[in-house]
Kinemage of the C-alpha trace (Angstrom):
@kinemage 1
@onewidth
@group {chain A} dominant
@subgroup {mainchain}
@vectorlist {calphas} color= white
{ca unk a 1} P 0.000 0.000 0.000
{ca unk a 2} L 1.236 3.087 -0.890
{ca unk a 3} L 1.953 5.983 2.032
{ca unk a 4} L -0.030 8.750 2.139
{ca unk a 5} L 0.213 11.786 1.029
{ca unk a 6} L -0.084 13.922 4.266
{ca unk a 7} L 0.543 18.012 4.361
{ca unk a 8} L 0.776 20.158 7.608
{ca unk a 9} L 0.223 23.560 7.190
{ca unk a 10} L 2.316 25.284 10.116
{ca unk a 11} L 5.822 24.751 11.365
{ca unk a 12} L 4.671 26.318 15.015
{ca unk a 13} L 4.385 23.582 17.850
{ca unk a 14} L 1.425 21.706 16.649
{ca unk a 15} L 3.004 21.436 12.899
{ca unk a 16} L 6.568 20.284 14.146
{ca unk a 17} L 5.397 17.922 16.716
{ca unk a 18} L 2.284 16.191 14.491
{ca unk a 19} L 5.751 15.656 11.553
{ca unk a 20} L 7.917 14.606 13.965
{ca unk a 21} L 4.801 11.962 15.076
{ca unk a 22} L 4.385 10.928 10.995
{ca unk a 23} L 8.165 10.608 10.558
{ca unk a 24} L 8.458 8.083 13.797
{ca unk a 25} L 5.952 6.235 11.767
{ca unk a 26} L 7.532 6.157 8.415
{ca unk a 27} L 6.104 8.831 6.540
{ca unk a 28} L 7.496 11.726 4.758
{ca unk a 29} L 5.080 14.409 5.069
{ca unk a 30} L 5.047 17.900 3.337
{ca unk a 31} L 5.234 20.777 5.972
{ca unk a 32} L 3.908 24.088 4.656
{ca unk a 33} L 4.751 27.311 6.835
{ca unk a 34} L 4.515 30.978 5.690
{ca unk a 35} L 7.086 32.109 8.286
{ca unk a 36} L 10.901 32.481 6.749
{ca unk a 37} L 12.142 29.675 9.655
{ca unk a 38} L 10.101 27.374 12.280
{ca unk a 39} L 8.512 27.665 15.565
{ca unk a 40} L 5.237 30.003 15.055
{ca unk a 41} L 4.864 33.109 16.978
{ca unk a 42} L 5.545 31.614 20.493
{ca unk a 43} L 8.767 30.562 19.508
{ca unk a 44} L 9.656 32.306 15.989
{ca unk a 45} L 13.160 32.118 15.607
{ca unk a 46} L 15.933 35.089 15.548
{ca unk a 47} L 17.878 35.550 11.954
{ca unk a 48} L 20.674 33.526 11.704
{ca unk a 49} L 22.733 36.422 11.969
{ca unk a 50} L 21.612 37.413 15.647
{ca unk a 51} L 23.324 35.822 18.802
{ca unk a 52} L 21.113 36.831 21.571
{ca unk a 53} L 20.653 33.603 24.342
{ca unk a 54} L 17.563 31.530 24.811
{ca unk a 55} L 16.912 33.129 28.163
{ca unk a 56} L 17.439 36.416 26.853
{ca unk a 57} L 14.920 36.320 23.827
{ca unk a 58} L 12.407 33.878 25.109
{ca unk a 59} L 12.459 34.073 28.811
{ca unk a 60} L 10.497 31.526 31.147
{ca unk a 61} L 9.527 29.514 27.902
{ca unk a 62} L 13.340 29.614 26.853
{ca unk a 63} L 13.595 25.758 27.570
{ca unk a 64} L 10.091 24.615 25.497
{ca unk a 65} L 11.025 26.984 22.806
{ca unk a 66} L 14.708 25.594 22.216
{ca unk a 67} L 13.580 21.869 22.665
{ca unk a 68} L 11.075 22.235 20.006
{ca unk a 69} L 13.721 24.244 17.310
{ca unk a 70} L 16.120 20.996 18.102
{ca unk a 71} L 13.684 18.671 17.447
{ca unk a 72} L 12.730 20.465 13.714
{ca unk a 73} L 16.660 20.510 13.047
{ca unk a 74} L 16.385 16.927 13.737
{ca unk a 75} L 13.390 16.594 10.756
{ca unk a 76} L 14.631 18.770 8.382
{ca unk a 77} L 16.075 16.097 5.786
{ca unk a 78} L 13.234 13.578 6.944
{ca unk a 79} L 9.838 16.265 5.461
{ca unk a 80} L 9.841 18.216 2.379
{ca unk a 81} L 9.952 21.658 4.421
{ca unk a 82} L 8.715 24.861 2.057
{ca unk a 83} L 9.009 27.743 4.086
{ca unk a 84} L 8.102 31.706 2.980
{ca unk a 85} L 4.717 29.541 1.466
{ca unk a 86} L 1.705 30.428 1.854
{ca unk a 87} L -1.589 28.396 2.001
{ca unk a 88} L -4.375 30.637 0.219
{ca unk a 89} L -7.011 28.166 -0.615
{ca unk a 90} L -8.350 24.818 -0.358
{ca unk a 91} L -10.083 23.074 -3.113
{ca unk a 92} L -11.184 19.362 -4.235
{ca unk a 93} L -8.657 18.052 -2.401
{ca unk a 94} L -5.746 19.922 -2.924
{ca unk a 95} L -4.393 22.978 -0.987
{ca unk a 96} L -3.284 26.142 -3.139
{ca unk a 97} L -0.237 27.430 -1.808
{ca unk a 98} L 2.414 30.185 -3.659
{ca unk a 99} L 5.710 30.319 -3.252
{ca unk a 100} L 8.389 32.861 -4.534
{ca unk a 101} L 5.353 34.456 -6.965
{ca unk a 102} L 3.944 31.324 -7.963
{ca unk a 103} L 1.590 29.412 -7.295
{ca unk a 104} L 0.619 25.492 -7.372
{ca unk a 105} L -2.431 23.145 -5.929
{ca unk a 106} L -0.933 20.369 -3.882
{ca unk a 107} L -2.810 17.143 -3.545
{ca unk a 108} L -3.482 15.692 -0.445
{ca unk a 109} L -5.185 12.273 1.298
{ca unk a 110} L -4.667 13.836 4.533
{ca unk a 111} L -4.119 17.729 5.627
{ca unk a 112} L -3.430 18.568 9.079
{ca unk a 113} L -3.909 22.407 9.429
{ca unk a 114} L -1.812 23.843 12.071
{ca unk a 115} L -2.451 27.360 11.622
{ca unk a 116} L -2.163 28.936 15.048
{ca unk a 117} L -4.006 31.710 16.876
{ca unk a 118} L -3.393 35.574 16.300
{ca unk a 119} L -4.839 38.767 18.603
{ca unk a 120} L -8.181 39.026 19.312
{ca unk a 121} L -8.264 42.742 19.179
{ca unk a 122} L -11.436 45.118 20.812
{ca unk a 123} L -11.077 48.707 19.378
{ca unk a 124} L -10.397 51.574 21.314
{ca unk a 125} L -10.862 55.343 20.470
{ca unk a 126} L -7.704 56.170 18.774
{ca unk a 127} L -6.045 52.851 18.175
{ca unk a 128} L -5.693 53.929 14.477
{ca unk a 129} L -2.959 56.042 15.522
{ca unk a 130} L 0.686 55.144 14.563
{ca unk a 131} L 2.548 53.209 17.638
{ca unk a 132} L -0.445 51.143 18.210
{ca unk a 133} L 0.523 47.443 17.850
{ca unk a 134} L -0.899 44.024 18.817
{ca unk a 135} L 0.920 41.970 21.436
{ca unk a 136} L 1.775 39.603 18.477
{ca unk a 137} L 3.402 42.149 16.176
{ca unk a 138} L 5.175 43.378 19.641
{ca unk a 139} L 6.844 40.603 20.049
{ca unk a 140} L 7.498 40.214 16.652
{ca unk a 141} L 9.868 43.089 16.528
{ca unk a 142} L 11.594 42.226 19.891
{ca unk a 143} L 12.300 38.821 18.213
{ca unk a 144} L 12.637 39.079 14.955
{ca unk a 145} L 14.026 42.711 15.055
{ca unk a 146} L 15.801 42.784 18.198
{ca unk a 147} L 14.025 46.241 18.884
{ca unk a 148} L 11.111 47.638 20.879
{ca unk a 149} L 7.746 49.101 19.157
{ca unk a 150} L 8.572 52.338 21.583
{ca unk a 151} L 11.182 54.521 23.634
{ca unk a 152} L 7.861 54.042 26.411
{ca unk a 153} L 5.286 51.007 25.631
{ca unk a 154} L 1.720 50.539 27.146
{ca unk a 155} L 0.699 47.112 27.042
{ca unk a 156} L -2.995 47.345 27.827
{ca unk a 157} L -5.442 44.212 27.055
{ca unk a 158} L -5.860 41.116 29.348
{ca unk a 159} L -4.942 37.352 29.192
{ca unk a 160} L -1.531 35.557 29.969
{ca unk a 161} L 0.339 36.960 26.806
{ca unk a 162} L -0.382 40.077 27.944
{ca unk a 163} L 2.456 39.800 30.795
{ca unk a 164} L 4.400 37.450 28.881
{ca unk a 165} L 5.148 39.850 26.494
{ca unk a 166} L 5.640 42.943 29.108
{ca unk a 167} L 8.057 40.961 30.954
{ca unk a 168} L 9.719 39.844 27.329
{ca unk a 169} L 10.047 44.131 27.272
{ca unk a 170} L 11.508 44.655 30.450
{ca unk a 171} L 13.874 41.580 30.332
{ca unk a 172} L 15.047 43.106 26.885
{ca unk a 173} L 16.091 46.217 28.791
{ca unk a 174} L 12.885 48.640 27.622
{ca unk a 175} L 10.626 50.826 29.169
{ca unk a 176} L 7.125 49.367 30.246
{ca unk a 177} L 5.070 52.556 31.450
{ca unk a 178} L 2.017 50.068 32.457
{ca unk a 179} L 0.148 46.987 31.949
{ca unk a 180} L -3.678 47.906 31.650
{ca unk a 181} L -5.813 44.474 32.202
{ca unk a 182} L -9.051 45.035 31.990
{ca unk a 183} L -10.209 41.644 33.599
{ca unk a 184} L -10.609 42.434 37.417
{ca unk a 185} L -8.879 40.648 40.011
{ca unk a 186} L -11.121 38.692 41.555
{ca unk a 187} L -12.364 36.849 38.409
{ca unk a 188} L -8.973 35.455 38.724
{ca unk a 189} L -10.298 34.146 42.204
{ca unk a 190} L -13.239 32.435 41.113
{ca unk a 191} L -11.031 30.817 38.519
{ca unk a 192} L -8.595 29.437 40.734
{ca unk a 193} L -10.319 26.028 40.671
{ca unk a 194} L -9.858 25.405 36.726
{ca unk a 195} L -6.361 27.158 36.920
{ca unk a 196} L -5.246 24.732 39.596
{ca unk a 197} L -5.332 21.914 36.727
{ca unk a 198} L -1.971 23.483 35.573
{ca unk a 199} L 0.015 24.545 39.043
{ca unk a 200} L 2.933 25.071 37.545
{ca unk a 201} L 1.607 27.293 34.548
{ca unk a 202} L -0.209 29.104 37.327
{ca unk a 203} L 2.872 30.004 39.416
{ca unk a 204} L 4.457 30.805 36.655
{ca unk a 205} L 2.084 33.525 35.380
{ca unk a 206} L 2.305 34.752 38.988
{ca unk a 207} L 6.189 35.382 38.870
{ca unk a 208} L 5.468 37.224 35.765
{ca unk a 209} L 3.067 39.620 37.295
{ca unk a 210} L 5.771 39.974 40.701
{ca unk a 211} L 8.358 40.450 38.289
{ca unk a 212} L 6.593 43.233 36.664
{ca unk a 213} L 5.723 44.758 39.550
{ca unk a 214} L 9.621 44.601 41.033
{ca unk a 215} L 10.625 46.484 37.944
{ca unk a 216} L 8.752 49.361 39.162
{ca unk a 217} L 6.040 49.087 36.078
{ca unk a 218} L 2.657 49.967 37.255
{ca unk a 219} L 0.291 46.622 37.061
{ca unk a 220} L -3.782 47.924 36.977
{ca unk a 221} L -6.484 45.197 36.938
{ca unk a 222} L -10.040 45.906 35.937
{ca unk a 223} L -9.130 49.019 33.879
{ca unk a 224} L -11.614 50.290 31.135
{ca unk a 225} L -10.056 51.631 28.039
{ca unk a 226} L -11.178 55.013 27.466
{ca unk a 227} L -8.910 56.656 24.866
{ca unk a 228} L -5.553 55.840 22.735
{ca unk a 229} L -4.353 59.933 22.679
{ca unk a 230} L -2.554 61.440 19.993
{ca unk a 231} L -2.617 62.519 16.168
{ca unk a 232} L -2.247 61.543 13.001
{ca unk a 233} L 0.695 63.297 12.291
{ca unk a 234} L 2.701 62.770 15.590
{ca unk a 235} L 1.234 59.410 16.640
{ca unk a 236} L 0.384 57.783 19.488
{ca unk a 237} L 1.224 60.108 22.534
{ca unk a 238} L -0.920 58.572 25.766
{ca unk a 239} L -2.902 56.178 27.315
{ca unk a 240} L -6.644 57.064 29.527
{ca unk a 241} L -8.377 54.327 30.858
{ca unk a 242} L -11.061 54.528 34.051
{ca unk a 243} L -9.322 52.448 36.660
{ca unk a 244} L -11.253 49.985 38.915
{ca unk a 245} L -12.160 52.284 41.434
{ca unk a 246} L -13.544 54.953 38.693
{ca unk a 247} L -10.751 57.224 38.282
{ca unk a 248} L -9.431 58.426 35.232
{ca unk a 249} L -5.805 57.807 34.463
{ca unk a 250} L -3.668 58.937 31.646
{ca unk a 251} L -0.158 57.481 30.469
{ca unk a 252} L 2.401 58.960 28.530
{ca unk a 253} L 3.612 56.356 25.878
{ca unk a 254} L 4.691 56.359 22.126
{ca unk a 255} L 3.775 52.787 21.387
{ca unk a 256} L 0.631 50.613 22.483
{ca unk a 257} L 0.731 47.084 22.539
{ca unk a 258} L -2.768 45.749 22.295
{ca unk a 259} L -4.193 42.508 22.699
{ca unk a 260} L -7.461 39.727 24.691
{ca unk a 261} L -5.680 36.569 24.806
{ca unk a 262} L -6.194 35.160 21.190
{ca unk a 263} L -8.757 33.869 18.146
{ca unk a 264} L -7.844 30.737 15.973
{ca unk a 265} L -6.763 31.375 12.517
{ca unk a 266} L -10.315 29.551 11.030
{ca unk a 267} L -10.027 30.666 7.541
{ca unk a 268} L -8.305 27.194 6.230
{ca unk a 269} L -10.203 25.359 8.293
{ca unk a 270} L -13.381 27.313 7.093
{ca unk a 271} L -12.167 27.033 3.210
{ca unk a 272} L -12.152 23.380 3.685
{ca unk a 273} L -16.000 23.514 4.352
{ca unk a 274} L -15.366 22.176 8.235
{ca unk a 275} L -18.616 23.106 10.593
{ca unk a 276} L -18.372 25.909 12.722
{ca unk a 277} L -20.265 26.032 16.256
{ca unk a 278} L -21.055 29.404 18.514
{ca unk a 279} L -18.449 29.063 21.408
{ca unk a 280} L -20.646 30.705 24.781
{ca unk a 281} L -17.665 31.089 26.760
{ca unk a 282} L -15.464 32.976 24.213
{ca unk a 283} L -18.213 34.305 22.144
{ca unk a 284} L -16.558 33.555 18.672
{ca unk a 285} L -17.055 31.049 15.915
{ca unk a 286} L -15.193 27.835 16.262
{ca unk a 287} L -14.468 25.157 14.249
{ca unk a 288} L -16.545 21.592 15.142
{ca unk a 289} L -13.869 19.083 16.194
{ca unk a 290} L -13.456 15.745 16.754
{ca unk a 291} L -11.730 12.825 18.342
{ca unk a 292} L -7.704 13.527 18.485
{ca unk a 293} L -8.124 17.015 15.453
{ca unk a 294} L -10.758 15.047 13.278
{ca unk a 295} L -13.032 17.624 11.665
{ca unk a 296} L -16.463 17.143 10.067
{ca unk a 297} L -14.818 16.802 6.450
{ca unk a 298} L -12.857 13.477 6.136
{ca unk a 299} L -9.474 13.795 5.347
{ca unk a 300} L -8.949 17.619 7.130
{ca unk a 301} L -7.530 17.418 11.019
{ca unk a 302} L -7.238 20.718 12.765
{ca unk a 303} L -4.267 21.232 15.666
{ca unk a 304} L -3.257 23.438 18.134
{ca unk a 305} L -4.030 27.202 18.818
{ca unk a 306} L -5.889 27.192 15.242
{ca unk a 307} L -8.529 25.106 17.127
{ca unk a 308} L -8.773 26.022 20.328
{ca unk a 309} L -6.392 28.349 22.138
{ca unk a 310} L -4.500 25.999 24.701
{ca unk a 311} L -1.081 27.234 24.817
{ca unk a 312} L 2.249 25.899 23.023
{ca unk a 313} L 2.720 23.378 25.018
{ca unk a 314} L -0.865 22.210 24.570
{ca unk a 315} L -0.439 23.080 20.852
{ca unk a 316} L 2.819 20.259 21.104
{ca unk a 317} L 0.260 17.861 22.391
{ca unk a 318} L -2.781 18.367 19.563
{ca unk a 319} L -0.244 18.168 17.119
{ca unk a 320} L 0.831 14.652 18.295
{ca unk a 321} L -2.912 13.670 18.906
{ca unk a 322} L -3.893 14.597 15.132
{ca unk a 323} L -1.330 13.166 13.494
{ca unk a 324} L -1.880 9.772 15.533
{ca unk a 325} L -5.512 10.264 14.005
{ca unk a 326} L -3.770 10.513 10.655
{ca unk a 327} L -2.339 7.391 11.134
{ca unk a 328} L -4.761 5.370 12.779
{ca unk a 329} L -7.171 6.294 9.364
{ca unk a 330} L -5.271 4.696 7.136
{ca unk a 331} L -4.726 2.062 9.316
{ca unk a 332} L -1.033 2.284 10.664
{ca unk a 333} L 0.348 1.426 13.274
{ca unk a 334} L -0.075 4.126 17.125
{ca unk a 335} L 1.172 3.273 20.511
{ca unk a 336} L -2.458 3.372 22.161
{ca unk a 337} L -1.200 3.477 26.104
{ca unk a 338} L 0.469 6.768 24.675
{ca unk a 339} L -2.503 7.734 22.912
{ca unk a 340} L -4.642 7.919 26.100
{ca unk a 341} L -1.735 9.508 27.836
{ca unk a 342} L -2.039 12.112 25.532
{ca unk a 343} L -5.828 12.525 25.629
{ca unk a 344} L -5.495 12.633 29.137
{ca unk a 345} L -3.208 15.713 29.294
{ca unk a 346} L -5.347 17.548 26.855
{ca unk a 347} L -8.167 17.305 28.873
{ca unk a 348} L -5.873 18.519 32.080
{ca unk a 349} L -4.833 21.695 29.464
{ca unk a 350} L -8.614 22.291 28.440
{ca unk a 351} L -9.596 22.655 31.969
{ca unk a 352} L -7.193 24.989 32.342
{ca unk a 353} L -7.626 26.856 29.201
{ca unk a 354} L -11.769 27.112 30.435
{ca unk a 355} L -10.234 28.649 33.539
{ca unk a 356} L -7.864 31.295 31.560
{ca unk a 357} L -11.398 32.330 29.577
{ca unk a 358} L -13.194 32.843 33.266
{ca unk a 359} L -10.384 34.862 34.549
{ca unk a 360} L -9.580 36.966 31.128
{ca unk a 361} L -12.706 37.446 29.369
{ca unk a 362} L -13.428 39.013 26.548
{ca unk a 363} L -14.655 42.959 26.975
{ca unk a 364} L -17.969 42.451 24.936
{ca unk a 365} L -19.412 45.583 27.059
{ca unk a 366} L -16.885 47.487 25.792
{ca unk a 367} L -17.864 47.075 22.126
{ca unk a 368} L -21.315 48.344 22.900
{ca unk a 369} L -19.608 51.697 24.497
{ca unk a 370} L -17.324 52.730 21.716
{ca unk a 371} L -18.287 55.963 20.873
{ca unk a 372} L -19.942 56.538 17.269
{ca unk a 373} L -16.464 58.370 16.091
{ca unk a 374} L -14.128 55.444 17.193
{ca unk a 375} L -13.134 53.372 14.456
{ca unk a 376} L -13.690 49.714 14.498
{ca unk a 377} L -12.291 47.851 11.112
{ca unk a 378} L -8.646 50.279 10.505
{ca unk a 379} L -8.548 48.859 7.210
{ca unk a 380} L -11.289 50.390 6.034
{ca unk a 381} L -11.799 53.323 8.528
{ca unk a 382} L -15.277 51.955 9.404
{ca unk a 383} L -16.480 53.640 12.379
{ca unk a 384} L -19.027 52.918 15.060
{ca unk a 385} L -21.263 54.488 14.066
{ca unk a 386} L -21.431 54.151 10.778
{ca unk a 387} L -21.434 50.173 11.834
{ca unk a 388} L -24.662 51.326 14.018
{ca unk a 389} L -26.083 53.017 10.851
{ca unk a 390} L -26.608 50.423 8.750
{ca unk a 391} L -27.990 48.105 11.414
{ca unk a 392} L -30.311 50.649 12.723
{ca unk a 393} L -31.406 52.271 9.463
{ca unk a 394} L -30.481 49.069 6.866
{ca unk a 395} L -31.650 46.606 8.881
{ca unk a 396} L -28.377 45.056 8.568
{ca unk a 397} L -27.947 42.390 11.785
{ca unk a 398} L -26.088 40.013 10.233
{ca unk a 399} L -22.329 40.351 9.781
{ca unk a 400} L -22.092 39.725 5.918
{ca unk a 401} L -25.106 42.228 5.319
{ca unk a 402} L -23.163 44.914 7.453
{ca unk a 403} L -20.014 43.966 5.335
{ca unk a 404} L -21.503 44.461 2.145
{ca unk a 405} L -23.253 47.906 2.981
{ca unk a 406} L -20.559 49.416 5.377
{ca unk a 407} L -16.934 47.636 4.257
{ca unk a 408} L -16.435 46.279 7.397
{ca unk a 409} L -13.722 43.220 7.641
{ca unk a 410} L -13.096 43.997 3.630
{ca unk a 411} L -9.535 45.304 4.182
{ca unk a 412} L -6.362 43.784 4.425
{ca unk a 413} L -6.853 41.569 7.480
{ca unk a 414} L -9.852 39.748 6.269
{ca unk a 415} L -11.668 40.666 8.995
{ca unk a 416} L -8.898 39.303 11.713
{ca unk a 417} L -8.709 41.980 13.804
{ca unk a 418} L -12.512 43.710 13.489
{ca unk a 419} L -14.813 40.928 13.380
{ca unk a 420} L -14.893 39.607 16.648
{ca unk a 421} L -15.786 43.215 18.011
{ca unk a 422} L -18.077 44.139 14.811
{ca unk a 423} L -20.099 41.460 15.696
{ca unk a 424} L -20.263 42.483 19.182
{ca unk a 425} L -21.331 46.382 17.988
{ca unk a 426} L -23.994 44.736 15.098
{ca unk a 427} L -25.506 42.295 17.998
{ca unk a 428} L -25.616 45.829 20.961
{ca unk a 429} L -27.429 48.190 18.312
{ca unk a 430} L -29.804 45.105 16.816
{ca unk a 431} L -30.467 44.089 20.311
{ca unk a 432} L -29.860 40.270 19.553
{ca unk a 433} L -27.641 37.968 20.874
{ca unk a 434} L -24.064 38.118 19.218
{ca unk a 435} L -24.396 34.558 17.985
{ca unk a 436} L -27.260 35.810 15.893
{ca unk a 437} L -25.167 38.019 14.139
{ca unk a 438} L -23.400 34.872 12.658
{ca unk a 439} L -19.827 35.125 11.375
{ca unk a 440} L -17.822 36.256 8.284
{ca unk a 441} L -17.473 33.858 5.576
{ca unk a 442} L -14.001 32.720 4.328
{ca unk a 443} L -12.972 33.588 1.150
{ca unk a 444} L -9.860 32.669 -0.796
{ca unk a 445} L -7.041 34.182 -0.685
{ca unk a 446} L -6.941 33.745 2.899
{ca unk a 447} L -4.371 36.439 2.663
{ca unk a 448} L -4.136 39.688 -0.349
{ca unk a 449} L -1.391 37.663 -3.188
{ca unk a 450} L 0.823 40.183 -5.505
{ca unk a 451} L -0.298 40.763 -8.996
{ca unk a 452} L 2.869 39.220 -10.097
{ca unk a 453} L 1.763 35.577 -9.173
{ca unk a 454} L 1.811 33.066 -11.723
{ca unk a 455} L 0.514 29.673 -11.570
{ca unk a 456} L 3.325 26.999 -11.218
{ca unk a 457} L 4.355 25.095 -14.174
{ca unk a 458} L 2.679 21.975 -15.015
């Protein structure tokens, strides 16, 4: 019987772990990964002409995130690797990817789409202002740029990466003026009992948040964002949130980092006609899955934070589990005491990952305050109120009606970074609940392509 033909799209922890499963077995898959070298966000890799340490660059996850660029060294002449690709469509089997201008559809028995999480974002008045980043593109330029987004930063937001990447700032030697978290305190106390699933991610988070606080940086909890101040010609200047006592605070900064905990990149998953279900507890779309990554369309797995948001080392673990579904589908050979092993410590990580959603949830409230003049999809300069406008006086309550008549999630992103609190804004001014409002549809590319792409020789 001939192998298949298996394709991971994502070289992050889910992608390198789920090859590094198929190659123990025999196979040879094909690992697809738009970055320039492995290891996704969490763990994106310096050039190979910087020298900074482990510690340094990656802090508390130093250990994780060299263990897992060791083991990918260790697969590299064992997959056929094609980094700088990217994965635009899916279609009758085959995934469209285009490399170096040009593109080709790749036939597949089994893909495993490993396409990790990015910010979930919640507008603010003046976050259109230069110096406003996400946490993601933050840390992005501290790793992959060795510099800060700012002379001062702001990190304002809530959820673990939040502090991660403050106290990736401070370790690097910049200036944190403050962490904003809007999540109060003591919904971190009622979540104690899911977070105690994971002690040791738990005490970890809590050195984070000491370590902040030795540094000097001031640490709010329960903040509301009121205002990103400054102008389009100068940039971001300041920060003015309402504390949680009430009392209006301002912050001098040059640079924002932005970001509430993350969203699954869906838009493969969503290509590939998978269901989606209404998640209460996050209050986003989600793909339907399965036993081990199986999704509703035979043939299509789904791993790690492109799923569900668990964390890279629970990323490590779906990876492993999906790729064992791989093989047990076309009938090869998986160790089955590690199997439940593995499905065991998943269900220890979601637990924990219900707990992180009780104790940093999203702002939905704040979507329904936004001022009419604060802008909600940057791409296309969509405001509030224009958003309100064509609900109110177009009767347009669900999300691809408002898209069509006000532009919303038509820009660059895709909708990435607007729809989550678009929806939130449609489902306020309708009066419905947000699941009502329904979700975007995917549509190929997943990301804009240059005019100069060809289609691949035949």
């Amino acid at each position: 019987m001939a192998q298949p033909r298996v394709i991971i799209v994502g070289a992050g922890p889910s992608g390198v772990r789920c090859a590094q499963t198929l190659v123990a077995a025999g196979l040879r898959p094909i690992v697809i990964d738009e970055n320039r070298r492995d290891g996704g966000q969490i763990y994106r890799r310096q050039p190979d002409n910087f020298t900074r340490p482990y510690a340094k660059l990656y802090g508390t996850v130093a250990a994780s995130a060299q263990a897992l660029h060791e083991s990918f060294d260790a697969l590299r002449d064992k997959i056929d690797y094609w980094p700088e690709t990217l994965a635009w469509n899916i279609s009758d089997k085959k995934l469209n990817v285009v490399k170096n201008e040009r593109t080709s559809a790749l036939p597949y028995d089994a893909l495993v789409i490993c396409s990790g999480a990015t910010d979930r974002l919640m507008p603010v008045k003046g976050w259109q202002f230069a110096g406003t980043y996400s946490l993601g593109a933050s840390q992005i330029a501290l790793k992959a740029q060795a510099c800060a987004i700012g002379r001062q930063v702001v990190f304002m937001g809530t959820g673990p990466l939040l502090y991660l990447v403050a106290s990736q700032y401070v370790k690097a030697g910049a200036k944190v003026a403050a962490v904003l978290d809007t999540s109060p305190l003591m919904r971190r106390v009622a979540a104690l009992p899911k977070l105690l699933a994971r002690p040791k991610v738990l005490i970890e988070g809590l050195r984070l948040v000491a370590g902040l606080k030795r540094a000097g940086v001031p640490v709010l909890t329960g903040v509301t964002p009121l205002e990103i101040t400054g102008s389009a010609d100068n940039g971001v200047q300041g920060v003015t949130v309402r504390d949680g006592r009430g009392k209006v605070r301002s912050f001098d900064c040059d640079a924002v980092a932005m970001g509430y905990h993350l969203r699954p990149e869906t838009q493969l998953a969503d290509l590939a006609r998978c269901a989606f279900r209404f998640d209460q507890e996050t209050r986003q779309w989600l793909p339907e899955l399965g036993e081990d990554g199986r999704s509703s369309v035979p043939g299509v797995y789904l791993a790690g934070d492109g799923v569900r948001v668990l964390g890279a080392d629970g990323a490590e673990i779906g990876g492993r589990l999906a790729a064992m579904a791989v093989l047990k589908d076309f009938h090869l050979k998986v160790d089955d005491e590690q199997l439940q092993q593995l499905r065991r410590a998943q269900a220890s990580m979601d637990r924990f990952r219900r707990g992180l959603v009780q104790a940093f949830p999203w702002p939905a409230k704040q979507a329904a305050e936004l001022p009419d003049e604060a802008i909600v999809c940057r791409c296309e300069a969509v405001t509030a109120g224009e958003l309100r406008r064509v609900v109110c006086e177009m009767g347009a309550q669900e999300a691809n009606r408002a898209k069509a008549f006000s532009r919303v999630g038509m820009g660059r992103c895709q909708g990435r970074y607007c729809a989550n609190a678009g929806a939130e804004v449609i489902a306020h001014a309708a009066g419905v609940p947000v699941e009502l409002v329904g979700r975007l549809r995917g549509q190929a590319p997943v990301k804009p392509l240059s005019l100069a792409v060809r289609e691949e020789d035949q």
